[in-house]
N, CA and C atoms as a LAMMPS dump frame, in Angstrom:
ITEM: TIMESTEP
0
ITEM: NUMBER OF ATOMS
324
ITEM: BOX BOUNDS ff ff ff
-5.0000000000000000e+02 5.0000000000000000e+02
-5.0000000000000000e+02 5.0000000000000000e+02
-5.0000000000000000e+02 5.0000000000000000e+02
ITEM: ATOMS id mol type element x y z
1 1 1 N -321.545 -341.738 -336.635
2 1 2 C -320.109 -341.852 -336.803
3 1 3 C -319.566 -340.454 -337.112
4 2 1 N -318.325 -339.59 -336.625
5 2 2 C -317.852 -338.542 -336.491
6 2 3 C -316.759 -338.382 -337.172
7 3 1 N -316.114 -339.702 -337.585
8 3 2 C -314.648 -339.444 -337.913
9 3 3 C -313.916 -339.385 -337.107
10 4 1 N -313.704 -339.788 -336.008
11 4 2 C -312.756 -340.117 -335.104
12 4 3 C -312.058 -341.12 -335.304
13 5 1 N -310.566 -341.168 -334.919
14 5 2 C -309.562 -342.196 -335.422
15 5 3 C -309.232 -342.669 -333.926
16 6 1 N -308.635 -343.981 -333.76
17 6 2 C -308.237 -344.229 -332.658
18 6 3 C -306.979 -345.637 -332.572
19 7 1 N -305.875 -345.94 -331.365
20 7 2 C -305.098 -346.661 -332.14
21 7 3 C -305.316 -347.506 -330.909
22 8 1 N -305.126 -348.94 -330.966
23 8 2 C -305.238 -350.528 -330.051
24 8 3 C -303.848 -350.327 -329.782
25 9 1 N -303.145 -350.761 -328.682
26 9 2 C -301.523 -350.745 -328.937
27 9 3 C -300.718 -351.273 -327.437
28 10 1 N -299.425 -351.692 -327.566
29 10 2 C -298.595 -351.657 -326.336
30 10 3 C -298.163 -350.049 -326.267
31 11 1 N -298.516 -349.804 -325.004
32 11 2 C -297.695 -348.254 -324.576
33 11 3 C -296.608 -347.254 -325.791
34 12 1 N -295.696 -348.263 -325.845
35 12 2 C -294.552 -347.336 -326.744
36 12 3 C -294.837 -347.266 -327.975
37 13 1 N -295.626 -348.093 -329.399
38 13 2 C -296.024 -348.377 -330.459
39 13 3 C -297.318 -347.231 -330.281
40 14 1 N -298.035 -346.679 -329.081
41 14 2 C -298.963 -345.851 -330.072
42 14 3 C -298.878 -344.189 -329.258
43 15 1 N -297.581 -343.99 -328.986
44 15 2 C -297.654 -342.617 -328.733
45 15 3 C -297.218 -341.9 -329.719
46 16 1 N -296.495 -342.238 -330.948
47 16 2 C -296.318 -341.371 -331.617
48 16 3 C -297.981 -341.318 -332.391
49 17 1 N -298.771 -341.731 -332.705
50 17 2 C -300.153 -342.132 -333.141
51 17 3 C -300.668 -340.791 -331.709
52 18 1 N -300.634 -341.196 -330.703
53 18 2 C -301.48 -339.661 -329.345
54 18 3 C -300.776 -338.738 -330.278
55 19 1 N -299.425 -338.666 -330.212
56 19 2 C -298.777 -337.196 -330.8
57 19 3 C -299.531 -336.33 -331.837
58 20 1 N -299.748 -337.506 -332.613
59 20 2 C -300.757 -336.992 -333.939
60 20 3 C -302.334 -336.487 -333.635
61 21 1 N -302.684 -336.687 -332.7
62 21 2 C -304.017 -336.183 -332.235
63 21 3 C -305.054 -337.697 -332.456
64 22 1 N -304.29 -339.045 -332.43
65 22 2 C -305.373 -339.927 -332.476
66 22 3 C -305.327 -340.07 -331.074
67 23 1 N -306.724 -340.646 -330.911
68 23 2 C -307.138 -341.231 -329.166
69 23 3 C -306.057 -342.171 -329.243
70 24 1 N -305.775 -342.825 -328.187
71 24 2 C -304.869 -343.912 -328.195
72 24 3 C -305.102 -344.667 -326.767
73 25 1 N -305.356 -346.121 -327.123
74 25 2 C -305.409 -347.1 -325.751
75 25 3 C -304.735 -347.838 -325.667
76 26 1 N -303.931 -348.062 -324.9
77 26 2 C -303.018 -349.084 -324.401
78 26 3 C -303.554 -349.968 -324.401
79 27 1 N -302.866 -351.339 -324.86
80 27 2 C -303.707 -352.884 -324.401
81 27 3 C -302.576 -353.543 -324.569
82 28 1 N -302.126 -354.258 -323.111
83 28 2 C -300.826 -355.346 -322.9
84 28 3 C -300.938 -356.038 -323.422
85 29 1 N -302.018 -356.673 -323.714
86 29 2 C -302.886 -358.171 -324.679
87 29 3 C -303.778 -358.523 -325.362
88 30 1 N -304.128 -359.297 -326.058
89 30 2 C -305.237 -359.567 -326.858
90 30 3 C -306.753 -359.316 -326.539
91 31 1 N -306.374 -359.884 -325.456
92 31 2 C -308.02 -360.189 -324.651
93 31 3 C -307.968 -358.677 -323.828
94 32 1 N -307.334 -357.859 -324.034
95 32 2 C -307.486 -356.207 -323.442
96 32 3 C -307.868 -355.586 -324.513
97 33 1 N -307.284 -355.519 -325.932
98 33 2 C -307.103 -355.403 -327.005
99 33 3 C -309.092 -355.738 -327.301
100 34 1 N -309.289 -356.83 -327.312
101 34 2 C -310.859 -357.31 -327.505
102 34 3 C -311.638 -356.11 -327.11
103 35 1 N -311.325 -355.965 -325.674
104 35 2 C -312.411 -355.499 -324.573
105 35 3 C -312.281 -353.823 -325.159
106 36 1 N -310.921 -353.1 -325.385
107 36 2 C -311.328 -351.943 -326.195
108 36 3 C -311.733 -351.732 -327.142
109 37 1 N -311.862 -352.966 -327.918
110 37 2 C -312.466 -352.122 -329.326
111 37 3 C -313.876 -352.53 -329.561
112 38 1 N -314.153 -353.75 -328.71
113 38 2 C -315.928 -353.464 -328.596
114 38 3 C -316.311 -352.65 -327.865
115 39 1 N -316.187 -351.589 -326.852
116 39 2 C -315.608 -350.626 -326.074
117 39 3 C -316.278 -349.52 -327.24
118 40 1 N -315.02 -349.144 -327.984
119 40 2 C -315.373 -348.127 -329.32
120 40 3 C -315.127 -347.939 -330.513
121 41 1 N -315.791 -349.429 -330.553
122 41 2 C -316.098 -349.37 -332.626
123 41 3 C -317.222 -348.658 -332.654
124 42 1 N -318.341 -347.982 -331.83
125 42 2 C -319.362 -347.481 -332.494
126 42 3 C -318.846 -346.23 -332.689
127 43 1 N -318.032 -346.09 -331.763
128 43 2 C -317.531 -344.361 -331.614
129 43 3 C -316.533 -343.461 -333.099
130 44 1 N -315.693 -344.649 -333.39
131 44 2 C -314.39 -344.556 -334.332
132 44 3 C -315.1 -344.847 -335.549
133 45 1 N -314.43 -343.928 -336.426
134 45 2 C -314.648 -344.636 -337.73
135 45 3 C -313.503 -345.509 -338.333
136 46 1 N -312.724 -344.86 -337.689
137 46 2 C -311.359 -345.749 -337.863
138 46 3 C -310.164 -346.385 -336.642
139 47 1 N -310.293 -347.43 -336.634
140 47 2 C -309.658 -348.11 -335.307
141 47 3 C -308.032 -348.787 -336.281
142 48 1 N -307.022 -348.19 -335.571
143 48 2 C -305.557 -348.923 -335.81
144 48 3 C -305.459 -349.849 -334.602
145 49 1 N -304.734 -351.096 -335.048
146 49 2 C -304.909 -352.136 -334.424
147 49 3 C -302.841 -352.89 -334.805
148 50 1 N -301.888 -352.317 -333.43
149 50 2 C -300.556 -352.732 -333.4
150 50 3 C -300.614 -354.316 -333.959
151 51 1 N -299.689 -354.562 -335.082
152 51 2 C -299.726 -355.762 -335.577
153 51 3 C -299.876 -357.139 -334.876
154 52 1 N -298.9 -356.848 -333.709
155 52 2 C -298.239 -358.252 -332.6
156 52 3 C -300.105 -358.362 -332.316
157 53 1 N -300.782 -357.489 -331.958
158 53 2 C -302.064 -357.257 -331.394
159 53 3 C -303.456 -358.232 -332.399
160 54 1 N -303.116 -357.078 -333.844
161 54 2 C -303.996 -358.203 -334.384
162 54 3 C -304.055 -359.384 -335.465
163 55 1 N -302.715 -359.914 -334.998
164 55 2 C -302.302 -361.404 -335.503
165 55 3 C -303.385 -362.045 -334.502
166 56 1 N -303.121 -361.793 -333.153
167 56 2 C -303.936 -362.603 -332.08
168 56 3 C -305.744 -362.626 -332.36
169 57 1 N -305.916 -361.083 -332.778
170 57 2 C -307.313 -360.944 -332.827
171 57 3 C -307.493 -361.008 -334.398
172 58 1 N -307.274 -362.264 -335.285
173 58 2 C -307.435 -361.944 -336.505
174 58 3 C -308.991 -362.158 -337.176
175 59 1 N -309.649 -363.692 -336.678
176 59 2 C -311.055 -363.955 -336.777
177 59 3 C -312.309 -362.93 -335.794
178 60 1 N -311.743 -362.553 -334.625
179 60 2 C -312.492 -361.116 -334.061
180 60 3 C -312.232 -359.853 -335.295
181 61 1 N -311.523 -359.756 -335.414
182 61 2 C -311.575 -358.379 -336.533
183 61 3 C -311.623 -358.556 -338.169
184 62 1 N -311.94 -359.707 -338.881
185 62 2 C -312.588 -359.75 -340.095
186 62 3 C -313.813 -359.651 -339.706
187 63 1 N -314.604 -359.498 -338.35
188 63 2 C -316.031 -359.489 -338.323
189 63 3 C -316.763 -357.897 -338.794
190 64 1 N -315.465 -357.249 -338.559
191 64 2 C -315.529 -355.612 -339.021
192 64 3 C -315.411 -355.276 -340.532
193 65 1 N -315.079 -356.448 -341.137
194 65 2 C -314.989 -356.214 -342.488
195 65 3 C -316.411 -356.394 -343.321
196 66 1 N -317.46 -357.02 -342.544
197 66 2 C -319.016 -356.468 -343.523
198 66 3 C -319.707 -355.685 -342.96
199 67 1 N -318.88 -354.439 -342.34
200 67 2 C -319.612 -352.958 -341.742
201 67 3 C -318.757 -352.274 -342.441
202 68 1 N -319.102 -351.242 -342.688
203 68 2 C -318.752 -349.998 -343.373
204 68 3 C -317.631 -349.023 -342.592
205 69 1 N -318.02 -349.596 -341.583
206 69 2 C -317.687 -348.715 -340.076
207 69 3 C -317.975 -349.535 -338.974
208 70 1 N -316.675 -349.442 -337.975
209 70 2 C -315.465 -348.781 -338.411
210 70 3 C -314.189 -349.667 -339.544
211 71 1 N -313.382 -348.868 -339.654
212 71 2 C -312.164 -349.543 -340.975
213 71 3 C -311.421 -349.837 -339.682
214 72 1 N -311.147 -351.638 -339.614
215 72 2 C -310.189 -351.251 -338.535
216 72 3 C -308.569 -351.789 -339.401
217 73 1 N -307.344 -351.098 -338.912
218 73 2 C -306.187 -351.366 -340.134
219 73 3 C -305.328 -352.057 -338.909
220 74 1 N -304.442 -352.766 -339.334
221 74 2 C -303.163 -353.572 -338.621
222 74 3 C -301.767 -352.434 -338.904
223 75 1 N -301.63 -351.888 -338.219
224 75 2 C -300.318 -351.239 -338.393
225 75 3 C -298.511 -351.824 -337.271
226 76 1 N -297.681 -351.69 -337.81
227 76 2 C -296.563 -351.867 -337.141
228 76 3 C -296.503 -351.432 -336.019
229 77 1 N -295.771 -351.982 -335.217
230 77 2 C -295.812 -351.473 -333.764
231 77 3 C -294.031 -350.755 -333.575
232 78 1 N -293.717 -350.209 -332.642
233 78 2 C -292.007 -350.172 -332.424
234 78 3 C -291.218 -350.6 -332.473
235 79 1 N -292.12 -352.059 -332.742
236 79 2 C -290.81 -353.492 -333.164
237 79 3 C -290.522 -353.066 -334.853
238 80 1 N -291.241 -352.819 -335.371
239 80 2 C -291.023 -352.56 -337.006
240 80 3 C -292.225 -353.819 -337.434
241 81 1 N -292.7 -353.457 -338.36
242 81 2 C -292.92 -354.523 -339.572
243 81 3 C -292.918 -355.596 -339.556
244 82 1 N -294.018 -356.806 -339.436
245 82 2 C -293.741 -358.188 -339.343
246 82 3 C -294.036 -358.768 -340.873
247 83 1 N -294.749 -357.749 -341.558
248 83 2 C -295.608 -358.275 -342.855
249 83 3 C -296.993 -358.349 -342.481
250 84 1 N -297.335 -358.286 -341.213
251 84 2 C -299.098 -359.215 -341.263
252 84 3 C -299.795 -357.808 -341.993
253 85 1 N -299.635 -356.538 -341.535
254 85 2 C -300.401 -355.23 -342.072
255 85 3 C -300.989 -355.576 -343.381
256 86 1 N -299.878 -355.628 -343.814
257 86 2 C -299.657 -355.667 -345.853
258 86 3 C -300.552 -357.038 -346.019
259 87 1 N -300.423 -357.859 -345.265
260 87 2 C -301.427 -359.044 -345.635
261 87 3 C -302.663 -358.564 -345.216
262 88 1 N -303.004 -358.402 -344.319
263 88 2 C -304.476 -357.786 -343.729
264 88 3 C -304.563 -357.097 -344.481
265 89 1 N -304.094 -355.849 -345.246
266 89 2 C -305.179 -354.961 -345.943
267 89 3 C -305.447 -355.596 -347.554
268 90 1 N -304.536 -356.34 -347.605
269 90 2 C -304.587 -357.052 -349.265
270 90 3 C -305.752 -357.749 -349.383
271 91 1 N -305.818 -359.058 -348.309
272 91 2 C -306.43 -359.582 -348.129
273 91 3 C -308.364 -359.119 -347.602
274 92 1 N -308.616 -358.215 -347.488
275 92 2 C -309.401 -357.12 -347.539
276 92 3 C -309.54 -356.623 -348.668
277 93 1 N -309.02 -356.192 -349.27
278 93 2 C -309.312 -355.246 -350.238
279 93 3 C -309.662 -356.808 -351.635
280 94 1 N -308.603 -357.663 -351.442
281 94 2 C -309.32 -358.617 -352.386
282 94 3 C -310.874 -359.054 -352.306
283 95 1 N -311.447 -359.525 -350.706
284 95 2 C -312.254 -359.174 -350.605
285 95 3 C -313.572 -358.538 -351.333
286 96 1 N -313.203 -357.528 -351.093
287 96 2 C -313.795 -356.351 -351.666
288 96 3 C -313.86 -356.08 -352.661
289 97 1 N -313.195 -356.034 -353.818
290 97 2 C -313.111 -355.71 -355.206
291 97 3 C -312.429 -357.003 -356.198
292 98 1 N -312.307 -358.313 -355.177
293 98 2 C -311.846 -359.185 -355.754
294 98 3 C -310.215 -359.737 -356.845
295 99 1 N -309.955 -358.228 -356.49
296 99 2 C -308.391 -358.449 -357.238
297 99 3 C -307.818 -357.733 -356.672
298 100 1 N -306.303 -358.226 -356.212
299 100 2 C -305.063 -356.987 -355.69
300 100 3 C -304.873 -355.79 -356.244
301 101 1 N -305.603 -354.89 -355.801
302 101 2 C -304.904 -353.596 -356.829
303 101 3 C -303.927 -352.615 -356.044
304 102 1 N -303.726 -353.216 -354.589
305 102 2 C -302.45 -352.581 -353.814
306 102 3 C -301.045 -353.466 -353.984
307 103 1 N -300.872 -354.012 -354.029
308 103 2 C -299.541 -354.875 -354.033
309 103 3 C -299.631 -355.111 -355.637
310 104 1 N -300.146 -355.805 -356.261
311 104 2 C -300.109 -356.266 -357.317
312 104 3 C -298.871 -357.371 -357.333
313 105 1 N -299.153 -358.15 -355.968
314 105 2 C -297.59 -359.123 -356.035
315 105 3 C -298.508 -360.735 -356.431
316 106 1 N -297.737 -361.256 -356.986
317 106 2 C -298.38 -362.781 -357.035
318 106 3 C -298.15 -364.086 -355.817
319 107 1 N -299.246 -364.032 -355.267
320 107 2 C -299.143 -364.826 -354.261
321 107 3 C -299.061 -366.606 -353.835
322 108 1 N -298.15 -367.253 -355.135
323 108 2 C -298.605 -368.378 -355.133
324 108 3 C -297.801 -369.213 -354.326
């Protein structure tokens, strides 16, 4: 693993992500979306994954959560913000250390 970053995305949601010097792949859909990131999770240590994208792929990508590598994150796409991000990484990180220590919101 090298440290390479890379972003899952519709066209317009991940060029500002190329701008920044991440790889960046287009994927119209889920099942495109699939096929790149088994493609290069060995490659990335870190895979961004456009939200609309991985609502669809949500049980495919908790399978990345008992590897170390790669981190893959849900980020907003050009639409803005749906909320799922902030749930995906909470929900992770509870996971992991068993208590919210990013939000610290009560979820009942």
């Amino acid at each position: 693993m090298n440290g390479k970053t890379a972003i899952v995305g519709d066209g317009d949601s991940i060029i500002v992500f190329k701008a920044a010097g991440v790889d960046a792949f287009p994927a119209e859909n889920d099942t495109k979306a699939r096929e790149i990131i088994r493609k290069i999770a060995r490659e990335y240590s870190v895979i961004f994954v456009t939200e609309e994208l991985a609502k669809d792929l949500g049980t495919f990508l908790k399978r990345f959560d008992e590897e170390p590598y790669p981190v893959v994150l849900a980020v907003p796409s050009d639409k803005g913000s749906t909320g799922y991000g902030d749930n995906f990484l909470r929900e992770a990180m509870e996971r992991a250390l068993g208590v919210d220590i990013l939000f610290n919101k009560d979820n009942k």
